[in-house]
Structures are given as structure tokens and as C-alpha cells.
Residue, then its C-alpha position, 0 to 999 in steps of 0.5 A: x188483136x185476133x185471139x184463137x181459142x182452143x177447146x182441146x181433145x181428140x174426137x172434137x177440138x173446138x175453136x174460136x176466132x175472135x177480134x179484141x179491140x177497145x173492148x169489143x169483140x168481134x166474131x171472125x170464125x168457130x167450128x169444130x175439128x173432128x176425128x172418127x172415133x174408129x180411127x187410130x191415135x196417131x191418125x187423128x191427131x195428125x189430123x188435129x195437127x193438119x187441120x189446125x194448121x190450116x185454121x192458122x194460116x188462114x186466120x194468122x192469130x196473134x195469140x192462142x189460148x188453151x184451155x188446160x186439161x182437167x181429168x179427175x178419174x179417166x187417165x185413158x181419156x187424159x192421156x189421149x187428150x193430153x197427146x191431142x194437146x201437145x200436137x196443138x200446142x206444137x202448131x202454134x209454137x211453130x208458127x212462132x204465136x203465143x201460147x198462153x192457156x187458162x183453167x176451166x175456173x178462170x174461163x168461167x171467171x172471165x166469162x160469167x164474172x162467177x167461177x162456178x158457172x154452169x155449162x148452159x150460163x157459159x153458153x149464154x154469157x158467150x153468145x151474148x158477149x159476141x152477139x151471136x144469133x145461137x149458142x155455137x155448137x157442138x158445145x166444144x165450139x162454145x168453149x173455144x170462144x169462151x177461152x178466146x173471151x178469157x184471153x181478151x179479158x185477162x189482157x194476156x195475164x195467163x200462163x204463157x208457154x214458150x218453147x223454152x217451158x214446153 
């Protein structure tokens, strides 16, 4: 099963692409998608949108997981990165590919087996996990590739969205 993770937000969408077979993982392709900070809203997530769509086409997933939003004080931010979230979410239900997302307690649930995990425990669980050489960066990269891991170790036991719940 080729998972592809999303780390969501507006100046920088992570993204993971990672193989599940018989447990095992295998690292196909992460990276960042980024948006000037300067640029207009809608410029850049029209951007997110493009470019996400390429990354689609190219790696043909058969899943994507999301990460949920989470924002306690500044609903500026959460708003644009809400916006930023509905483009992703729209791309993948218009290729027809399953959308579940997962909350930052059960990423770090499946990832570290410890809900509280720290950032740096996330990035070291990740990296050891898909036998990578580095920590992946920018950090949002990491994170992608820990809700691709959550996916493959939740066996598609999160929250599904479909068309008919967006």
C-alpha cells in the first residue's frame, strides 16, 4: 500500500511517500511544498493545490492521511491553514483516493508508542523506522512521514473522510 502523508500549512506542506508491506516500510519519496511568505492567500494555495497534484500523479497513492489541525491561540494562522487543508483534502477527493486524517496524539501514539512524545523522539522514531541516513527536513517533511507511519500502523483505523462528510 503507497501511503502519502501530509503535514498541512501554508508556508510549508510536508509530505511523505512510504510503501506498507508486511510491515515493513519502505521510503519512496518526502520533501516540502513552500509558499513565499509575501504572496497573496489564494496565490499560494493555489500553489499547494498544483503542486500537490503533481506529487499525486506521480506517486499514484493508495491512501493519504492528514494530519488534523490543531491551534489553541492564533485563529489567523488556523484559518489560513485551514484553507490551505481544505485545497489538500479537495485534491485527493478528486482523484478519488481515501482520505483519512489522524490527530497529532495518535501520530505520536503510533510512532513512539508514547502520546507525549517530544518533536525531537518523533524525528528519531521516523527516521529509525524507515531507516533513513537523517532526520528528514524541514521538520514539516518529518512529520509527513510520521502520519504516513500512523496510517500504515493504524491499518486505516482513522477517521475517514469522504465526499459525502466534507
Amino acid at each position: 500500500m503507497v501511503i502519502l502523508g501530509i503535514d498541512p500549512g501554508v508556508a510549508i506542506v510536508g509530505y511523505g511517500v512510504v510503501d506498507y508491506t508486511g510491515n515493513r516500510f519502505r521510503t519512496i519519496d518526502y520533501g516540502a511544498i513552500t509558499t513565499p511568505a509575501k504572496t497573496k492567500l489564494t496565490s499560494r494555495i493555489k500553489t499547494i493545490y498544483e503542486e500537490l497534484r503533481l506529487l499525486l500523479y506521480q506517486h499514484k497513492p493508495d491512501v493519504m492521511a492528514v494530519e488534523e489541525l490543531f491551534f489553541n491561540t492564533n485563529t489567523t494562522t488556523a484559518m489560513a491553514v485551514a484553507q490551505a487543508r481544505g485545497v489538500i483534502l479537495l485534491a485527493g477527493t478528486n482523484e478519488s483516493i481515501p482520505i483519512f486524517e489522524y490527530t497529532p496524539l495518535q501520530i505520536k501514539q503510533a510512532v513512539t508508542g508514547y502520546g507525549r512524545a517530544d518533536k525531537q523522539q518523533m524525528q528519531q522514531m521516523t527516521k529509525t523506522l524507515l531507516g533513513l541516513a537523517s532526520v528528514p527536513k524541514p521538520d514539516d517533511t518529518a512529520d509527513a512521514l510520521a502520519v504516513a507511519i500512523c496510517h500504515g500502523h493504524s491499518n486505516g483505523f482513522g477517521a475517514v473522510l469522504g465526499a459525502e462528510t466534507i
